[in-house]
N, C-alpha and C positions, 0 to 999 in steps of 0.2 A: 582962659582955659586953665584948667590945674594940671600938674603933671606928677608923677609917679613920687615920691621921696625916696630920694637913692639909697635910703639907709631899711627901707622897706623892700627893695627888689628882689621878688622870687623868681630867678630866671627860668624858660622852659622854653623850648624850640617846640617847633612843627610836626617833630620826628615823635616827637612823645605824645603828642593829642588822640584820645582815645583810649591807650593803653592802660588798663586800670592793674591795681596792685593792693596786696591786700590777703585775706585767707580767703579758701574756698567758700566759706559762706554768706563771703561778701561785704565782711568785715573790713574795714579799710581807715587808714591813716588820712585825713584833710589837711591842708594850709590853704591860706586863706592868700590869693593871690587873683588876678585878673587873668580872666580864659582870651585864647586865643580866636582868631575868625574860626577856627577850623573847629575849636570847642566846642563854640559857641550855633557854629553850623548844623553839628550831631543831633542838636534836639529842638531843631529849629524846624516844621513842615511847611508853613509859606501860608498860614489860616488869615484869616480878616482879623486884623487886629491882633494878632501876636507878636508881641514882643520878641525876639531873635535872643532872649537872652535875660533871665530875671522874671521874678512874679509880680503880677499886680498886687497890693494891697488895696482889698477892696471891706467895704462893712454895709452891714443894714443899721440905720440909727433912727427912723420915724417913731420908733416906736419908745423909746429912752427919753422920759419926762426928765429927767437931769439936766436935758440940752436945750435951755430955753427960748430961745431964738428960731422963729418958725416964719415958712412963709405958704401963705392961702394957694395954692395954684389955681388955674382957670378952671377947674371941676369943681373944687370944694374942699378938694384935700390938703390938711396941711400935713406940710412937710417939715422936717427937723434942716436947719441952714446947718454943715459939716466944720464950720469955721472950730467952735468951743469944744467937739470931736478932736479936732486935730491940734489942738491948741492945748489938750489934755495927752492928746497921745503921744503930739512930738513929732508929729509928719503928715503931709497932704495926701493923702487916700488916692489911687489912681480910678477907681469907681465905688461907685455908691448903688444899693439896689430898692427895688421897693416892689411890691403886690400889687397888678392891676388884673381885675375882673376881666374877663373877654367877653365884649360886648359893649365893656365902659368908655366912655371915650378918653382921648388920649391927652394927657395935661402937658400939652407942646414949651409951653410958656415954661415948666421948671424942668425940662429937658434941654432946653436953651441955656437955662439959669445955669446949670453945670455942667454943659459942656463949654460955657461961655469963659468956666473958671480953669478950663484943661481937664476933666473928667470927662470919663468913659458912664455912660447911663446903661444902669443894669437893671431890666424889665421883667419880673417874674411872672408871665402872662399864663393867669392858672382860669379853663374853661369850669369853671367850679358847678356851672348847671348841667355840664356833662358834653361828650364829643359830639352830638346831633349838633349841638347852637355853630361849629365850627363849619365854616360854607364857601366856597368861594363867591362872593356876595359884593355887593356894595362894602360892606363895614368892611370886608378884610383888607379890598382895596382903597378905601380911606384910609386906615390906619398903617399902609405900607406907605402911600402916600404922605398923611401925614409926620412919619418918621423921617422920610428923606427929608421933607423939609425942614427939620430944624437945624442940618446939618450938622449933627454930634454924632462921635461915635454911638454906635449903641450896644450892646449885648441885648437877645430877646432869648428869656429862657421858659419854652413855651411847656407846659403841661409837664412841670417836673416833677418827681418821687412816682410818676406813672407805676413805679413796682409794687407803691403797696396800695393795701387794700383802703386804707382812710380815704382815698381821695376819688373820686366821682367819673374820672376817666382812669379806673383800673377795670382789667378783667376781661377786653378786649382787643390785644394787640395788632391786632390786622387794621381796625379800626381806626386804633392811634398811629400807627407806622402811617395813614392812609392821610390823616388829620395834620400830624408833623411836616409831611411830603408838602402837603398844600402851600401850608403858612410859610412852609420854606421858600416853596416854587417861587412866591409872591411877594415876599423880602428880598429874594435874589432878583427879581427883575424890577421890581417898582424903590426898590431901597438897598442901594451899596451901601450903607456907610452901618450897617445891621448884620451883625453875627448872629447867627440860631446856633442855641447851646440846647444840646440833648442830656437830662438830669436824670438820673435815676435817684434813689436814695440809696443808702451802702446796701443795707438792708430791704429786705429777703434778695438773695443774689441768683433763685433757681430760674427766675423767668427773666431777668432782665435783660438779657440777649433777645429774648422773643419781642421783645419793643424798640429794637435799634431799628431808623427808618432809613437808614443807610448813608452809603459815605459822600453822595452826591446833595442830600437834604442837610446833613449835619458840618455843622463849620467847627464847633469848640462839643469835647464830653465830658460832662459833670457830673459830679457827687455830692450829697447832703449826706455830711456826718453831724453828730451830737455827742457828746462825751458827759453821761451821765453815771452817777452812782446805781441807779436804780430803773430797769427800763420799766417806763409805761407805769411808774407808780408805785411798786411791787418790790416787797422786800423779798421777794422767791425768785427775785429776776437778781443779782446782782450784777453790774458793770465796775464796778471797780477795777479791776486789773486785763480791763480791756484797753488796750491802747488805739488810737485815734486812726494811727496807719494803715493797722490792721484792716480797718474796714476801708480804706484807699486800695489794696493792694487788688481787689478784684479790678474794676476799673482800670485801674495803672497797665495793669499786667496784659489787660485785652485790648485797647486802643489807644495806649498812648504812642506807639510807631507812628500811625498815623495822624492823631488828633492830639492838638494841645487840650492837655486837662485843666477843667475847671472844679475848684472846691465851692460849690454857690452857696453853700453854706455849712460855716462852722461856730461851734459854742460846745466851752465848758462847763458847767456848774461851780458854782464856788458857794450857794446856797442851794437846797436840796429841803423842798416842800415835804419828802415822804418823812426823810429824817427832822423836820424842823431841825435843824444846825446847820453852819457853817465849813462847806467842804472845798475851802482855799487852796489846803497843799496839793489834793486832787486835781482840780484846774489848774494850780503851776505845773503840775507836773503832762497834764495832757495839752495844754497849749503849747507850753515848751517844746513836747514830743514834737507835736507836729507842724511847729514853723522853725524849730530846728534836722529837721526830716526833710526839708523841701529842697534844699540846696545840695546836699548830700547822696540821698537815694531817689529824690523823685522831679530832677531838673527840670522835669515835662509839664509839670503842673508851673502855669505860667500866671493862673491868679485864684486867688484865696481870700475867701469872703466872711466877717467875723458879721456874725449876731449879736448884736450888742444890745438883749435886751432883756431887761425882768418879766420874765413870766409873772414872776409871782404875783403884777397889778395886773395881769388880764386874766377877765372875768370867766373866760372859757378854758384856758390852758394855766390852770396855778401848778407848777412844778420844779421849774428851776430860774437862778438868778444866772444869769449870763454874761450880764454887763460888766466889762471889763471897767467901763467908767464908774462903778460903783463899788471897788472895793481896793485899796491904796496896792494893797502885794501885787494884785492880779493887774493891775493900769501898768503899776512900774515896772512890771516884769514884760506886756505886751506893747510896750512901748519900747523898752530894748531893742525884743525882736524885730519890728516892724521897722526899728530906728535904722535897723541895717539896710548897706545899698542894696542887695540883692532885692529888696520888696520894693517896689517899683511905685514912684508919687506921682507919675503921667503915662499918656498912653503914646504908644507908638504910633510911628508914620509907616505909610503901605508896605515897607521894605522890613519893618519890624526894629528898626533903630529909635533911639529915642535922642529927640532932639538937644535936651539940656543936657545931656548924660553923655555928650560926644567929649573925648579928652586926649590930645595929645599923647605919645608916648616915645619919647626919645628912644631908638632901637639901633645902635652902633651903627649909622647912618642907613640902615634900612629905612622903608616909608615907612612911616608910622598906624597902626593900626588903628582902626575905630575902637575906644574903649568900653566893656561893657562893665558891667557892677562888678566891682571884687566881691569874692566869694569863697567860700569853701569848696577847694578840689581836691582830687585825690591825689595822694601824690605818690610817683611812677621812680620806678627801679632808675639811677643816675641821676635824677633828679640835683640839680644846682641849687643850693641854698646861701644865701647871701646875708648879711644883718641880722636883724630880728624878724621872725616868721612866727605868725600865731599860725597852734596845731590845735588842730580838734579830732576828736573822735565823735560816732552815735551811735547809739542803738536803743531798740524796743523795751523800755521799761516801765510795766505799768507799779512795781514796788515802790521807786521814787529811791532807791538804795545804791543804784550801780556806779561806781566807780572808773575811772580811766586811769591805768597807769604809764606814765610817760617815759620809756626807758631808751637811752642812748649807748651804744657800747657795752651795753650791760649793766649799764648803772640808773638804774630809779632817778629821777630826776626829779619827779612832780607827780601826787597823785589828785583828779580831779575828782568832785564831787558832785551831785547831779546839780548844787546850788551855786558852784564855781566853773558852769556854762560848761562843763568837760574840756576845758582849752588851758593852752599852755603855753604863753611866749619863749619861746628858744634864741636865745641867744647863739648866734652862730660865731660871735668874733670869743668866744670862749670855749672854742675848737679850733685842732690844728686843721688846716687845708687840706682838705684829701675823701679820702672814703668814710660813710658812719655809716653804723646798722642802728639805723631810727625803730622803734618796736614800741607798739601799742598793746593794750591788755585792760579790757572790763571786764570786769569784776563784782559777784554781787555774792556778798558774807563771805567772800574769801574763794567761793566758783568760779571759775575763766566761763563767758557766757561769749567772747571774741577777742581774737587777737589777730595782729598783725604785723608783719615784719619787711621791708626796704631796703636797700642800701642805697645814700641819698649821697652826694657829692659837696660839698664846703667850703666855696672860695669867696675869701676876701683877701683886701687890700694889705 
């Protein structure tokens, strides 16, 4: 087991769990320290397969000719094997997802294959001939059937983007709420080991509520974002200085109390069909946004699904390149983040712990807690700081411009830049012991766009 390095300890009692700090607009100070049960409890609902604490890092990769290495399944499909994925990105994915037709039968054999490796299998089960083919029949009860039996986790993310209009089961929500209900009904009695995730797309958000099939059908709620320069092709549409969040924050806002959030999928662009060029700093700067956004403002979302794939070789949708495996800034930038413990490289047991991720913690002869991913939390008025403590800040910027300044006692310290992660090691044994007014301040061309201000406490040896 590993244990804390004492030269790293940011202390925090019980008394403080919850307490946020920060300015009224929710601007707030991070250090990056390990939550408590009590933390970690706050945003924890007790779903099938949620993690108590930390996101999945999940991707779609079937489709990325890059990854050479494939294997046939008993349908016909082949699949991309995650090994040279991970082995580019710097970490084991805790699920993987893929498109199956409803009605198609079920490739059991490479649902086996990953969850045989510790992955969570993630089903994007799209009625693509429309909600009549959806019955309760023979096929549904085979296919709940045969899911139980491979005994792998599963996520089934049945009839998602239901909000708009491209897809074949839009336009009648009574219908889908009725078709949802079903396939729920029949997962939850013929297959425990099967989460049903309810997707919407971010977009159009006027009807999406009219398609929730309710909190007894639904286990996990998700969102498909895209972070393109251009929607839909169209230089009259621009996205640029959309940020990624933005279109989470419907969702977030409406049921993540009660429902762990799912991102079922996300992609940047870093190539851009309408412009033929290269839109790199864009994608660093909207991936960045938004898996540095996860641990900060939206703990709730507990996994995060990248698309890692070039449009621009499929023959029906040329648009955008996506694949973080395809361009060296974009890999080594999504390879940091995901390299963090917070994104999660296994799935949790019934209880939402994760088994290789348990770690001792010496606590002045207290029992010791179960450890969960160190993180970025906020940090709370009295707050003990000990050693060196990495500080961060975040906020919404789609310019790529915003700046963090780090200010101690009144003295500027460090200012960060969006390309120097916004963080800041403090050295705390270069203070005297006692009280500090720790103060944060972004800034974009010389604007306060947030700030915030603590008195944190400083003791060492």
């Amino acid at each position: 087991m590993r244990f804390m390095p004492a030269a790293l300890v940011l202390q925090t009692g019980l008394a403080l769990a919850g307490v946020a700090s920060g300015s009224a607009d929710g601007f707030s100070i991070y250090a990056d320290r390990y939550p408590t049960d009590r933390e970690a409890a706050a945003n924890f609902t007790g779903a099938k397969l949620e993690p108590r604490y930390g996101c999945y890092a999940g991707a779609f990769i079937d489709l990325d000719d890059t990854i050479r290495d494939t294997y046939t399944d008993q349908t016909g499909k082949v699949r991309r094997i995650p090994d040279l994925f991970e082995r580019l990105t710097g970490k084991p994915h805790a699920t993987y997802f893929y498109y199956m037709g409803y009605g198609r039968p079920l490739a059991g054999d490479w649902i086996q294959k990953l969850g045989g490796e510790g992955k969570i299998v993630h089903i994007a089960l799209e009625p693509n001939g429309g909600l009549d083919l959806v019955k309760d029949d023979a096929y549904l009860a085979s296919l709940a059937k045969g899911l139980a039996s491979t005994g792998t986790p599963v996520f089934i993310r049945f009839a998602s983007e239901m909000n708009g209009r491209w897809v074949k089961y839009n336009g009648n929500p009574k219908l889908y709420r009725e078709k949802f209900q079903l396939v729920a009904r029949k997962m939850h009695e013929l297959a425990p080991n099967v989460a049903m995730v309810w997707c919407p797309y971010a977009t159009p958000t006027d009807n999406i509520a009219t398609y929730y099939p309710g909190d007894a059908a639904v286990d996990w709620v998700g969102v498909n974002i895209y972070s393109v320069t251009y929607y839909d092709q169209k230089m009259g549409q621009p996205g640029y200085h959309d940020h990624p969040v933005e279109k989470l924050d419907y969702i977030y806002d409406r049921y993540a109390k009660a429902k762990p959030i799912m991102v079922g999928e996300f992609g940047a662009t870093h190539f851009s069909a309408v412009e033929n060029s290269p839109t790199v700093a864009f994608a660093v700067r909207a991936i960045k946004g938004m898996y540095e956004s996860l641990p900060r403002r939206y703990p709730r979302v507990k996994c995060i699904n990248y698309f890692n794939t070039n449009n621009l070789d499929l023959e029906h949708r040329k648009n955008n390149n996506y694949a973080v495996t395809q361009n060296r800034e974009v890999l080594d930038l999504y390879r940091r983040l995901v390299g963090q413990d917070y994104f999660l490289s296994e799935a949790a047991d019934q209880s939402g712990y994760l088994a290789h991720s348990m770690v001792a913690i010496p606590v002045s002869g207290d029992k010791a807690p179960p450890l969960y991913p160190k993180s970025p939390m906020r940090v709370v008025n009295g707050q003990v700081l000990t050693g060196t403590v990495r500080l961060s800040g975040w906020v919404e910027d789609g310019t790529g411009k915003a700046k963090m300044h780090f200010i101690v006692d009144g003295k500027k310290l460090y200012i960060a830049s969006v390309k120097d992660d916004w963080g800041f090691d403090l050295d705390t044994t270069k203070l005297t012991n006692g009280t500090h007014k720790l103060e944060l301040r972004a800034e974009i061309s010389g604007k306060l766009i947030g700030q915030a201000s603590v008195d944190v406490a400083v003791r060492n040896p």
